[in-house]
C-alpha positions in Angstrom: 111.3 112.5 133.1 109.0 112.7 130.5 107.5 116.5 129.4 103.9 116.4 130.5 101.3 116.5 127.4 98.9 118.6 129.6 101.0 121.0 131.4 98.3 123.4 132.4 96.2 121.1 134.4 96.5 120.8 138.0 99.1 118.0 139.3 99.3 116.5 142.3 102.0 114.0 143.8 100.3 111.1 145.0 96.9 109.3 144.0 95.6 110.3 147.8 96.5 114.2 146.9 94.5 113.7 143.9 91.4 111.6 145.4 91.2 114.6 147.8 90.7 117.1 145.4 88.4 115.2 143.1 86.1 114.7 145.8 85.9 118.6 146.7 85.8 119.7 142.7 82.3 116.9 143.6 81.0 118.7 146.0 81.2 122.2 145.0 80.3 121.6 141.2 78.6 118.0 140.9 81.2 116.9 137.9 83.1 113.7 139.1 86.5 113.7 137.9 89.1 110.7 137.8 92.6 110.8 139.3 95.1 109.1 136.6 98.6 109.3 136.6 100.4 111.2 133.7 103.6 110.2 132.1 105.5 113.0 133.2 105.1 110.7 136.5 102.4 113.3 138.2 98.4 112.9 138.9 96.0 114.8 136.3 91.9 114.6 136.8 90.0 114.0 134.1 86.4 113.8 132.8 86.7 110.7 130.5 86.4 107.5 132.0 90.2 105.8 133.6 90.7 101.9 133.1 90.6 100.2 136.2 94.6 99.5 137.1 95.5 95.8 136.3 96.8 93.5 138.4 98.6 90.3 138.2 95.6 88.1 140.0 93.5 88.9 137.2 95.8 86.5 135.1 94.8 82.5 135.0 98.0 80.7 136.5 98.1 78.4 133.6 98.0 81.5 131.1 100.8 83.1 132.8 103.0 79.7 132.3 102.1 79.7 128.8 103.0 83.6 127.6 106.4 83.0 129.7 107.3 79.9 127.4 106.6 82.2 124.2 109.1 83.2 121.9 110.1 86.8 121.6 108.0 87.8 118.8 104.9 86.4 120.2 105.8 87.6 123.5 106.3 90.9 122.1 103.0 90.8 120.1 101.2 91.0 123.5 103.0 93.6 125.3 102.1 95.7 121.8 98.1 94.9 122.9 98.6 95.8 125.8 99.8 99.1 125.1 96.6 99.6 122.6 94.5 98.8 125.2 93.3 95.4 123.5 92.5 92.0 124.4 91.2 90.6 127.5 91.9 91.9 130.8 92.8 88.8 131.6 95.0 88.4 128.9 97.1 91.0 129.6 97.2 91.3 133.2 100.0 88.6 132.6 102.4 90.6 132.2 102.2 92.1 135.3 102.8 88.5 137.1 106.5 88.1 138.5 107.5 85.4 136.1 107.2 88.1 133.1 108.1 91.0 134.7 111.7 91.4 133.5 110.6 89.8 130.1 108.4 92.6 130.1 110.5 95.8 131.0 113.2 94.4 128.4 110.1 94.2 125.4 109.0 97.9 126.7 112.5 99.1 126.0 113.3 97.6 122.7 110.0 99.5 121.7 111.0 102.5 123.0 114.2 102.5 121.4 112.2 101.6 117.9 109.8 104.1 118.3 113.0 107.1 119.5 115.0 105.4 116.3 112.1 106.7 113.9 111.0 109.9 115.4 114.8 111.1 115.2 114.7 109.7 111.1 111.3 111.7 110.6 112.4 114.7 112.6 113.3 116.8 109.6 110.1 115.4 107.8 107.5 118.1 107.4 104.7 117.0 105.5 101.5 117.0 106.5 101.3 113.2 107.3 104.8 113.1 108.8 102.9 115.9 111.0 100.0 113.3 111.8 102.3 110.5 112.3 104.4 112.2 114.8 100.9 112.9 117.2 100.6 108.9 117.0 104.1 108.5 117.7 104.2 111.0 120.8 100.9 109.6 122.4 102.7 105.8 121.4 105.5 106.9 122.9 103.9 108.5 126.2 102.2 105.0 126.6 105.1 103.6 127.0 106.7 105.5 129.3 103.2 104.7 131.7 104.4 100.8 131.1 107.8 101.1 132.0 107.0 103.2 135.4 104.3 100.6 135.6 106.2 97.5 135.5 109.3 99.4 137.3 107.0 99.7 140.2 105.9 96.0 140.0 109.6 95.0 139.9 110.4 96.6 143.2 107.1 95.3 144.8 108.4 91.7 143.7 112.0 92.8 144.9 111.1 94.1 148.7 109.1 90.7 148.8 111.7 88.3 148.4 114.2 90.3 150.5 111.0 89.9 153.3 110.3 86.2 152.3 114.4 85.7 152.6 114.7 87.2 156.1 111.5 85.2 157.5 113.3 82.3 156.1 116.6 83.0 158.1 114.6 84.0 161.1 113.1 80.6 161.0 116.0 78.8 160.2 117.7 80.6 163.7 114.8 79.7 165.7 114.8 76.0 165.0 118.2 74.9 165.0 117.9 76.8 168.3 115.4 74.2 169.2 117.5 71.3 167.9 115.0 70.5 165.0 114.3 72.1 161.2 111.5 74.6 160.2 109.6 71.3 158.7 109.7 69.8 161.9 108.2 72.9 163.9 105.7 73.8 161.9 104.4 69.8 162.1 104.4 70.3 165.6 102.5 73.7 165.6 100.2 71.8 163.5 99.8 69.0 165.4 99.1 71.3 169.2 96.5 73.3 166.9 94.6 70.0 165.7 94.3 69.1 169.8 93.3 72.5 170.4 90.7 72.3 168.6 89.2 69.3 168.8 89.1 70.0 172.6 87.3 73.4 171.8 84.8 72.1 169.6 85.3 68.1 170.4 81.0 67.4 170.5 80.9 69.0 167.5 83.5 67.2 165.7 82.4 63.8 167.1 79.0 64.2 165.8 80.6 64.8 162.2 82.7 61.8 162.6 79.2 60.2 163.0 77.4 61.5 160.1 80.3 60.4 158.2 80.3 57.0 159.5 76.9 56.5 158.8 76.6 58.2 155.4 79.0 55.3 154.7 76.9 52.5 156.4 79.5 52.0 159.0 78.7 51.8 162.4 79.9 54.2 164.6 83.1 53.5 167.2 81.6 53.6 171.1 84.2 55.8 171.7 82.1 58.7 169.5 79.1 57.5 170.5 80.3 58.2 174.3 81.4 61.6 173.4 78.2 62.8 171.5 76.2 61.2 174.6 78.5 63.2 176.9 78.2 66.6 175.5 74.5 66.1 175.6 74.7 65.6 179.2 
């Protein structure tokens, strides 16, 4: 765990914990404060404003194809944005999809292992700009720490959702074979029963589209549609 840069503020376990509390320190003072989580791994409020978490559906399909083809140093040149806070949201949100998730965590900790590399070389430095450096390099270094729990957390989500997607498969699997047929084979039947269903639920309405279509096309339309619209009108 990492030490926490603002150890005298309040902390609270869980985002909710934290919600709770900025919403009384609201009502008894009027000064909004935002819950954000600190990279000693517990929730701090704050005045200044809190970037909106990212998500992987920000990220354009086609852009997410395209970073996961990248080599390593380009790759890399993107998770190093990221963790400055630049470039599109868009852009980065990327990285959070499941196709560069573990290309991700593995950039995070060659950077970390950079960044502990030359703070043990500078330790014994004690100039004045080794002093200023060293600042950078903490707060650097703190950022990545919020990356790696960031993307740890991602990893799991991914990971519980194929073990759920993988036992819905079996489960299907079981039930069709127990019906003498595959999962292809009952789903087109579902499909088929729900089609019937409803155009016997809302049968008028569909005949009269069937019509409009017909005639937007200069066709003439089948008796059989004609009967039905003539029917329901009844």
């Amino acid at each position: 765990m990492t030490a926490c840069p603002h150890p005298t503020k309040s902390r609270f376990a869980t985002r909710a914990a934290a919600d709770i509390s900025s919403r009384r320190v609201r009502l008894s003072t009027d000064i909004q404060l935002t819950p954000y989580e600190c990279v000693c791994t517990w929730w701090h409020l704050t005045k200044n404003t809190v970037e909106v978490l990212l998500t992987a559906d920000e990220a354009d399909r086609a852009d997410v194809e395209y970073v996961a083809s990248l080599p390593d140093i380009d790759f890399r040149e993107i998770v190093v944005a990221d963790l400055r806070g630049q470039g599109a949201r868009g852009e980065r949100a990327v990285l959070r999809h499941e196709l560069n998730l573990r290309r991700w965590r593995r950039q995070l900790g060659q950077l970390v292992a950079d960044i502990d590399a030359q703070l043990h070389e500078r330790k014994n430095d004690t100039s004045l700009e080794a002093h200023d450096w060293r600042k950078r390099a903490v707060n650097y270094s703190n950022t990545l720490a919020l990356r790696l729990e960031e993307c740890r957390r991602l990893r799991a989500v991914v990971h519980a959702d194929a073990f759920r997607k993988k036992d819905h498969r079996r489960r299907d699997a079981e039930i069709a074979a127990a019906a003498g047929a595959t999962v292809k084979e009952l789903r087109q039947h579902a499909g088929e029963i729900a089609v019937g269903r409803l155009i016997d639920a809302h049968g008028s309405e569909f005949a009269r589209y069937c019509a409009e279509e017909y005639l937007a096309l200069g066709l003439t339309v089948p008796d059989r549609i004609e009967r039905h619209i003539k029917d329901s009108s009844v």
